[in-house]
MIRODO-53516 format. One record per residue (C-alpha): residue number from 1; residue in one letter; x negated, y negated, z negated. Coordinates in steps of 0.5 Angstrom, whole numbers, plus 2048, in hexadecimal, padded with zeros to 3 digits. Layout:
// residues N
<r NUM 'A' <X Y Z>>
...
This chain:
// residues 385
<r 1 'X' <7F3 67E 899>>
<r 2 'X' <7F7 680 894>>
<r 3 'X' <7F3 680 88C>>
<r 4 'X' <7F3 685 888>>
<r 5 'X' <7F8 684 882>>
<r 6 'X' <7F7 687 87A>>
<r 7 'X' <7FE 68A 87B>>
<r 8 'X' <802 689 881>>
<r 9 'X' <808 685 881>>
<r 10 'X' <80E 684 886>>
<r 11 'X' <80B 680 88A>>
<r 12 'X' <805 684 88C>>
<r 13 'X' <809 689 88D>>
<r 14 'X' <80D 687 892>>
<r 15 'X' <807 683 896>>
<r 16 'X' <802 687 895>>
<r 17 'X' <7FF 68B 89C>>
<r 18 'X' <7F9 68D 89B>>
<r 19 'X' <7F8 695 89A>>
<r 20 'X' <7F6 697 893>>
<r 21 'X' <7F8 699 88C>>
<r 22 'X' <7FA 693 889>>
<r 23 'X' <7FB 695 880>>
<r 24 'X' <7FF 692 87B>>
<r 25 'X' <7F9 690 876>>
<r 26 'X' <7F8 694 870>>
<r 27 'X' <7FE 694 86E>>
<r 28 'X' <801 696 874>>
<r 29 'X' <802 69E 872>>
<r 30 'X' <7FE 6A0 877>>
<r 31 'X' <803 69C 87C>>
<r 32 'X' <800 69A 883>>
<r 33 'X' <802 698 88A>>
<r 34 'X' <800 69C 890>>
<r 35 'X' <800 698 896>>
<r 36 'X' <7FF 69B 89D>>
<r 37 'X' <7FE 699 8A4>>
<r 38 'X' <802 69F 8A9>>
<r 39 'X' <7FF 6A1 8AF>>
<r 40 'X' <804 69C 8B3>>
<r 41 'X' <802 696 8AF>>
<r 42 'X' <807 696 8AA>>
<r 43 'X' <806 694 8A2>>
<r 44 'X' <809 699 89D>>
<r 45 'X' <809 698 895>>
<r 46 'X' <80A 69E 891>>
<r 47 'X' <809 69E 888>>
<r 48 'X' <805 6A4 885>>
<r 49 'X' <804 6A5 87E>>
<r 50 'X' <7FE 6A9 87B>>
<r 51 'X' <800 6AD 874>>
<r 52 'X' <7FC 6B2 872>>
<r 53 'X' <801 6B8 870>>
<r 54 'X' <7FE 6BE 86C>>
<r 55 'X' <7F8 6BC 86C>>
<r 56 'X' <7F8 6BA 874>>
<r 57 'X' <7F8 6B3 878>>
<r 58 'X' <7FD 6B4 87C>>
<r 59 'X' <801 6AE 882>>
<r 60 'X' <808 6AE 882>>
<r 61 'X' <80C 6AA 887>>
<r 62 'X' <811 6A5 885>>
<r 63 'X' <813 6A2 88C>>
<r 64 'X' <813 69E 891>>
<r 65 'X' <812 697 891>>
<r 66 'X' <817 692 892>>
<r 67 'X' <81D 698 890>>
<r 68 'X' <819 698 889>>
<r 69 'X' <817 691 887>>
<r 70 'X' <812 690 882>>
<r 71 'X' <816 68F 87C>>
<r 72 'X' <818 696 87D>>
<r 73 'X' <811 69A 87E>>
<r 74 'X' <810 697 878>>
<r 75 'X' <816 69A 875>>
<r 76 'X' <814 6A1 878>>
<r 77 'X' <80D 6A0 876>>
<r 78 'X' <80F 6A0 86F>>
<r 79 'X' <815 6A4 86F>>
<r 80 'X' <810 6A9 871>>
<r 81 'X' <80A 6A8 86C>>
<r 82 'X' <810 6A8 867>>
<r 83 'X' <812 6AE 86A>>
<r 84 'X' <80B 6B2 86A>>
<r 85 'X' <80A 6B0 862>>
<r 86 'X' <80F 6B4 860>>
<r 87 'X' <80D 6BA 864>>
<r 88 'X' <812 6B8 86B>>
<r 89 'X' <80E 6BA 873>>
<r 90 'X' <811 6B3 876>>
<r 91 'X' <811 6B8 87C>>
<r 92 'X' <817 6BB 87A>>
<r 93 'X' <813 6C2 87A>>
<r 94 'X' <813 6C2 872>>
<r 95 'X' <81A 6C3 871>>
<r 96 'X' <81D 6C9 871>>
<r 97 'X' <824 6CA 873>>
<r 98 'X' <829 6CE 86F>>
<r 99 'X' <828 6D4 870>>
<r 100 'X' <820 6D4 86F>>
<r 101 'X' <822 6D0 869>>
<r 102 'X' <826 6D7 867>>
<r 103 'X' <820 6DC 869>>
<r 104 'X' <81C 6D8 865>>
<r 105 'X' <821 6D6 85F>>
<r 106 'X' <822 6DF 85E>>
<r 107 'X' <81A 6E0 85F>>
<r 108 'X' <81A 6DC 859>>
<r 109 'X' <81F 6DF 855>>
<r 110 'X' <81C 6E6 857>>
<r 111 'X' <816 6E6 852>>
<r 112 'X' <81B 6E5 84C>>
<r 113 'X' <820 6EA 84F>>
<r 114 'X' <81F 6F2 84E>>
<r 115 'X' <81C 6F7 852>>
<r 116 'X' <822 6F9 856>>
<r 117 'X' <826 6F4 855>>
<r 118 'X' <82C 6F3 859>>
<r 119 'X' <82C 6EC 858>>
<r 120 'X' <827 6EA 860>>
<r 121 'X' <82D 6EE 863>>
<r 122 'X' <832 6EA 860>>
<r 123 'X' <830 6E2 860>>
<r 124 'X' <82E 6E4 868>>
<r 125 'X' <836 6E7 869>>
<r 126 'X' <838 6E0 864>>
<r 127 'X' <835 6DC 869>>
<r 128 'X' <836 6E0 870>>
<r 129 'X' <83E 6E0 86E>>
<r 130 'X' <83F 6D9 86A>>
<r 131 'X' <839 6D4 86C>>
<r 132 'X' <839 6D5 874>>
<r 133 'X' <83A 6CE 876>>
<r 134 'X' <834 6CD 872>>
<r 135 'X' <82F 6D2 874>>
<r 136 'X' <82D 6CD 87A>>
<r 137 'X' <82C 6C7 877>>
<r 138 'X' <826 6C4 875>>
<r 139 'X' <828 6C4 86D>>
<r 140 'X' <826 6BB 86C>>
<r 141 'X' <82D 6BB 872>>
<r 142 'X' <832 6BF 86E>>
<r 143 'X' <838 6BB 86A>>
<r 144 'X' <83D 6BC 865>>
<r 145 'X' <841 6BC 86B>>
<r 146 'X' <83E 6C2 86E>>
<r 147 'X' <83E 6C7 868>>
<r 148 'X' <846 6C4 866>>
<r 149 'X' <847 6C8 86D>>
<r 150 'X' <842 6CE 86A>>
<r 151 'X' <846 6CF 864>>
<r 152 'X' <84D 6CC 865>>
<r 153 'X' <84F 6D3 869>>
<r 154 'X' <84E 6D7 862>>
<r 155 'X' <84F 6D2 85D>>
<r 156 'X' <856 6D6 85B>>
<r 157 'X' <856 6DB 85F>>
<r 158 'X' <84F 6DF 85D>>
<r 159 'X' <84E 6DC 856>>
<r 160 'X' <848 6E0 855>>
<r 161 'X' <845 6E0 85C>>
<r 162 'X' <846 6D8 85B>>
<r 163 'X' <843 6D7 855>>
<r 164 'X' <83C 6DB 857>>
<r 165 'X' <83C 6D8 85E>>
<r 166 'X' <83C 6D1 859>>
<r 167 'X' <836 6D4 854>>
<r 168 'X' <832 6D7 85A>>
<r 169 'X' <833 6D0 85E>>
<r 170 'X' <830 6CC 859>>
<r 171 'X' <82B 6D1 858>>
<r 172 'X' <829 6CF 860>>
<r 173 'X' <829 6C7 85E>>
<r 174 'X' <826 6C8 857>>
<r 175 'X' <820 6CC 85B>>
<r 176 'X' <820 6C6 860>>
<r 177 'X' <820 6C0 85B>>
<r 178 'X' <81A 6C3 857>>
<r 179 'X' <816 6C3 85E>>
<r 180 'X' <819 6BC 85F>>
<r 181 'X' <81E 6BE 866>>
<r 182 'X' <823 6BA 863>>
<r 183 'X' <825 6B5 85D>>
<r 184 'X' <82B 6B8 85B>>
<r 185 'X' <830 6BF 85B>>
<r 186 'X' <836 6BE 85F>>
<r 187 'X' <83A 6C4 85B>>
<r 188 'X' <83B 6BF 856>>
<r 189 'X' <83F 6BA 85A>>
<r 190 'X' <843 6C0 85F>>
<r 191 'X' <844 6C3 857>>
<r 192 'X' <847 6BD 856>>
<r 193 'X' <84D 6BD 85C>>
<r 194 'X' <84F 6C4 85A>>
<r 195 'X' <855 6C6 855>>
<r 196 'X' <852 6C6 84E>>
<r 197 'X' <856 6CC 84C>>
<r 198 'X' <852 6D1 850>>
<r 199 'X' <84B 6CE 84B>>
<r 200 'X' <84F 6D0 845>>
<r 201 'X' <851 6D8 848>>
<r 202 'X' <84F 6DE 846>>
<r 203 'X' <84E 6E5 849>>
<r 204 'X' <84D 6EA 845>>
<r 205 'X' <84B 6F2 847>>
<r 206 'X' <851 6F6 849>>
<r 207 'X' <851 6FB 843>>
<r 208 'X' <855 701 840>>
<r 209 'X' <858 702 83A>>
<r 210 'X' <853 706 836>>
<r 211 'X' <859 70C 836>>
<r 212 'X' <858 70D 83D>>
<r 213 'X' <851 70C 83E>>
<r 214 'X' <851 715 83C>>
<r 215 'X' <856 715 842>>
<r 216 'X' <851 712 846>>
<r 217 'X' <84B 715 844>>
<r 218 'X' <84E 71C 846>>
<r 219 'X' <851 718 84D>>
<r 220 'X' <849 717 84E>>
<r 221 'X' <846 71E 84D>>
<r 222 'X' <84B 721 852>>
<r 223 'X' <849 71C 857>>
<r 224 'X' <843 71D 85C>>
<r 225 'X' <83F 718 860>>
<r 226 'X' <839 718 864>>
<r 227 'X' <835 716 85F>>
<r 228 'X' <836 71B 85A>>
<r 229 'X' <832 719 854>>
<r 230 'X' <837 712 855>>
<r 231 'X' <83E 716 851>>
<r 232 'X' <838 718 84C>>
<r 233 'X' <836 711 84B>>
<r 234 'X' <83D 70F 84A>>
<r 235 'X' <83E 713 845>>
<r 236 'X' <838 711 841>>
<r 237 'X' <83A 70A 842>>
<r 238 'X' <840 70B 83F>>
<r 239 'X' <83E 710 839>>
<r 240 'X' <838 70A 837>>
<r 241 'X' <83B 703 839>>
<r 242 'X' <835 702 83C>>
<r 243 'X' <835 6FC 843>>
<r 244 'X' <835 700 849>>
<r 245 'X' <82E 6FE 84C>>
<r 246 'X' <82B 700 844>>
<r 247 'X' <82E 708 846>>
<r 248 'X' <82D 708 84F>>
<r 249 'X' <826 706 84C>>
<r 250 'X' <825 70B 847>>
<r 251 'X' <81E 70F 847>>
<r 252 'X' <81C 716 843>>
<r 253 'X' <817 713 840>>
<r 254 'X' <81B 70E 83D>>
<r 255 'X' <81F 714 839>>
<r 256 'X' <81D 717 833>>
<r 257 'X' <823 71E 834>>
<r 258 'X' <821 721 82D>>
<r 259 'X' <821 71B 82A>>
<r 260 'X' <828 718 82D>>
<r 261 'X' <825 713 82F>>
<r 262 'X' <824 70E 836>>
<r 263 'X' <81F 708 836>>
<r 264 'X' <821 703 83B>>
<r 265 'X' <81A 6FF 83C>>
<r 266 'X' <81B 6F7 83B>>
<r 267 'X' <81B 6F6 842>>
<r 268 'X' <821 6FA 844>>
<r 269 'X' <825 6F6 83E>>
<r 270 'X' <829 6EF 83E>>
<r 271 'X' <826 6ED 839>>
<r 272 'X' <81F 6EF 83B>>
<r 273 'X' <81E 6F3 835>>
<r 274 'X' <81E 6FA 833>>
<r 275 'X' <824 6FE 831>>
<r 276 'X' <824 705 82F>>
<r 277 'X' <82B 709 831>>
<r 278 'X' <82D 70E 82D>>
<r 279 'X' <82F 714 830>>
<r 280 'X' <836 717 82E>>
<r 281 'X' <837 71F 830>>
<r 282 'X' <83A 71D 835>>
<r 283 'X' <836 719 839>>
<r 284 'X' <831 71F 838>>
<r 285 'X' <835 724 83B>>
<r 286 'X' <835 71D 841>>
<r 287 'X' <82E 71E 841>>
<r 288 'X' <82D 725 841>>
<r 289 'X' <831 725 847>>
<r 290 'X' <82E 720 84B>>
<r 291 'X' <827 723 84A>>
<r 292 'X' <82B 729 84E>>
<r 293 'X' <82D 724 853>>
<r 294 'X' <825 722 855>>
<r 295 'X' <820 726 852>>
<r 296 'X' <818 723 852>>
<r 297 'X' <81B 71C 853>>
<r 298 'X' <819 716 84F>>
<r 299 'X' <820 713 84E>>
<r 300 'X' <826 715 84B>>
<r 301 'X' <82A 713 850>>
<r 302 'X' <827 713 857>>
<r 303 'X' <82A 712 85E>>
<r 304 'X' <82A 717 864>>
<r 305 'X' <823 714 866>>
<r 306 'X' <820 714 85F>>
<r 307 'X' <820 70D 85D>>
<r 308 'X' <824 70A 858>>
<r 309 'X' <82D 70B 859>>
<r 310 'X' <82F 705 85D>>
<r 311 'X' <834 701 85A>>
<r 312 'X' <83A 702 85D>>
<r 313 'X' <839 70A 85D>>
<r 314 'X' <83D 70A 855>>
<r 315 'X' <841 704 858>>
<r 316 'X' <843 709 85D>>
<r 317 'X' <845 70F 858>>
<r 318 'X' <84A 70B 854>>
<r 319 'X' <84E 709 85A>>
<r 320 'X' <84E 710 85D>>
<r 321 'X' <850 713 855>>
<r 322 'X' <856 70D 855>>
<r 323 'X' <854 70A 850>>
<r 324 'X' <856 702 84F>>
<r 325 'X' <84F 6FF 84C>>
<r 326 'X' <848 6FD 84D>>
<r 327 'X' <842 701 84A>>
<r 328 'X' <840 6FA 846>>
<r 329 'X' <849 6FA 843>>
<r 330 'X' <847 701 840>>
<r 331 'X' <843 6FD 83B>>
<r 332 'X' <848 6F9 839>>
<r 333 'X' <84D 6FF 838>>
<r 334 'X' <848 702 833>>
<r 335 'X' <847 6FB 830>>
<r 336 'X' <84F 6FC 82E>>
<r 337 'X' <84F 703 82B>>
<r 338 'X' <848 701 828>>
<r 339 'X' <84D 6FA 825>>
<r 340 'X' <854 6FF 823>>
<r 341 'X' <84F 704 820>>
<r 342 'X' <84C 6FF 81B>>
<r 343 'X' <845 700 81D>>
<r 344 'X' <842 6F9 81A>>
<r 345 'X' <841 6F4 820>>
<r 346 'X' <839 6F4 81F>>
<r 347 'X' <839 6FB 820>>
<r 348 'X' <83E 6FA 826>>
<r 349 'X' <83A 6F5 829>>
<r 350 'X' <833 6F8 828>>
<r 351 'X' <837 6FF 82C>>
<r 352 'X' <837 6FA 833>>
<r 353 'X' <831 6F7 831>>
<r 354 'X' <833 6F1 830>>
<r 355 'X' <82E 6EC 82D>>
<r 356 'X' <832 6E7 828>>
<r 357 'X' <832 6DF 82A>>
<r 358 'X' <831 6DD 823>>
<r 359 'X' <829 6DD 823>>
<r 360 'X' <82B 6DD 81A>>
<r 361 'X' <82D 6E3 81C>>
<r 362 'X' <829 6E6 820>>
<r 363 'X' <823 6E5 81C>>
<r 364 'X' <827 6E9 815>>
<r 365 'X' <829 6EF 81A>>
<r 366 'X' <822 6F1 81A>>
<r 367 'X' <825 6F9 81B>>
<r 368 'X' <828 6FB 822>>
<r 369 'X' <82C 700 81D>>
<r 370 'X' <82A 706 821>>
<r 371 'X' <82E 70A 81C>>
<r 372 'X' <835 707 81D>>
<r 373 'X' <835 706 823>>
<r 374 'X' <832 70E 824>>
<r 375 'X' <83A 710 820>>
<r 376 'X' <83E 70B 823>>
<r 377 'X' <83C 70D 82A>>
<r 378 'X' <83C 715 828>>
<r 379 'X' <843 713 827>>
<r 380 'X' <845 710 82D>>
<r 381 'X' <842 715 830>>
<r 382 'X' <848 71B 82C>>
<r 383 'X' <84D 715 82E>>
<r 384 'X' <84C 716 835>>
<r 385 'X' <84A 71D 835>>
């Protein structure tokens, strides 16, 4: 009869013949030998492994014997123990594929995100156009080679589209390193295969010259839509400056009429601070109208169903006026007036509320220069109507 070794070796694998479990020794990482003796008489030797995982002892086949020697059960055994000291289920059940990583990834940025933000919607379309080759994959089986034929298609073609679809993908990889999927971000190296030129492109929002933004808004008010709080909206946008998600996202209790004044709380702003919008007459007479529009609602600008304007309905009122910009260019238009009129850059600055990058700066700009900024919008708005 065959003794029982402390750690196996090779030669009692291949004689032994007696069914049992025969162990690796204490330093076999939980490594055995499973003999067994089947209904015709034959000898089967297979390898188990035991690892507890998430708490939980757990057996995991490693092959049969002779295919699997002993050298390579031993190899498997301690990749796998590696594997779950990092987190890993050596059953392949822990690593999600792409698009799991994704739906995770975006759960993750949601909190940080705004109520009502159209961020979800946009990084699941990024992915559903641009990374579909990768949304089957387990994430620790994609190449660089895999995301070079995700990004090459719009590197020059869509430059904008190539260098979201570039930041959201590594969002997706960050994700998986932190949890331990995969070692390395496979971006870097696609990146590195592709026209350097695109890296230092930039695209800029189409945007009017401010003498034809008054042509434009007159365009707006003409047009009709089937939401029609939407030409309102955009005519609010241009008479303030503000971002189109601060105005779609506009409520009465933020807006003081007789003070002139809207309030947009810190959660609805870039920044993530409180910025108070002076109220020119002309955006008062925008507002009283579109109270007219929706009497008893809570927003300002609400769609058909009374929920907030969706996000495509300004866009759509623009096309239909003909006019050549987006809703965000109409701040850029208003910052060019501000700069030939001599309005100072900080008061023009604080206008779109931007925040200066110089923290020095920041901390000696203690007034949001409401005053200013309350004559420079006044005088956009005689500008433009």
């Amino acid at each position: 009869m065959t003794k029982r070794p402390r750690t196996l070796s090779a030669a009692f694998v291949r004689t032994v013949g007696r069914p049992g479990v025969y162990g690796d020794g204490r330093g076999g990482r939980g490594l055995s030998l499973r003999v067994h003796r089947t209904v015709d008489g034959r000898i089967t030797k297979t390898w188990r492994q035991r690892v507890r995982i998430d708490g939980r002892l757990t057996s995991i086949g490693l092959g049969p014997y002779p295919e699997v020697t002993l050298a390579e059960a031993r190899q498997k055994a301690l990749d796998n123990s590696r594997g779950v000291r990092l987190g890993r289920d050596p059953r392949g059940r822990g690593i999600p594929t792409f698009g799991e990583a994704a739906k995770r990834t975006i759960e993750v940025h949601r909190e940080a995100w705004k109520a009502g933000s159209p961020l979800p919607e946009q990084w699941e379309s990024t992915f559903r156009l641009h990374a579909a080759p990768l949304l089957d994959k387990p994430v620790d089986r994609i190449t660089s080679a895999d995301v070079l034929r995700c990004l090459t298609p719009i590197w020059n073609s869509k430059p904008a589209a190539a260098r979201k679809a570039r930041h959201r993908i590594t969002a997706v990889f960050r994700w998986c390193i932190g949890r331990n999927y995969r070692p390395d971000n496979p971006v870097d190296r696609a990146v590195e295969a592709l026209p350097k030129a695109n890296g230092h492109t930039t695209t800029h929002h189409r945007a009017l010259p401010h003498r034809e933004v008054a042509a434009a808004l007159r365009a707006v008010r003409r047009t009709t839509d089937t939401h029609p709080s939407a030409a309102p909206c955009v005519e609010l946008i241009v008479l303030t400056a503000v971002r189109p998600g601060e105005a779609r996202g506009a409520r009465w209790d933020e807006i003081d009429m007789d003070a002139a004044r809207w309030t947009i709380p810190a959660s609805r702003m870039k920044a993530g601070r409180e910025f108070a919008v002076p109220l020119s007459t002309g955006a008062l007479g925008v507002l009283d109208r579109a109270r007219k529009l929706a009497p008893g609602s809570p927003l300002v600008f609400p769609s058909r169903n009374g929920g907030p304007l969706p996000p495509k309905a300004p866009l759509r009122v623009l096309k239909r006026a003909g006019v050549d910009s987006t809703l965000h260019g109409f701040r850029s238009s208003a910052r060019s007036w501000m700069a030939e009129s001599g309005v100072p850059a900080e008061v023009a600055e604080a206008c779109l509320a931007h925040v200066p990058r110089s923290k020095v700066v920041q901390a000696y700009q203690r007034s949001d220069l409401l005053e200013r900024r309350a004559e420079v919008m006044q005088a956009w708005s005689n500008h433009l109507l």
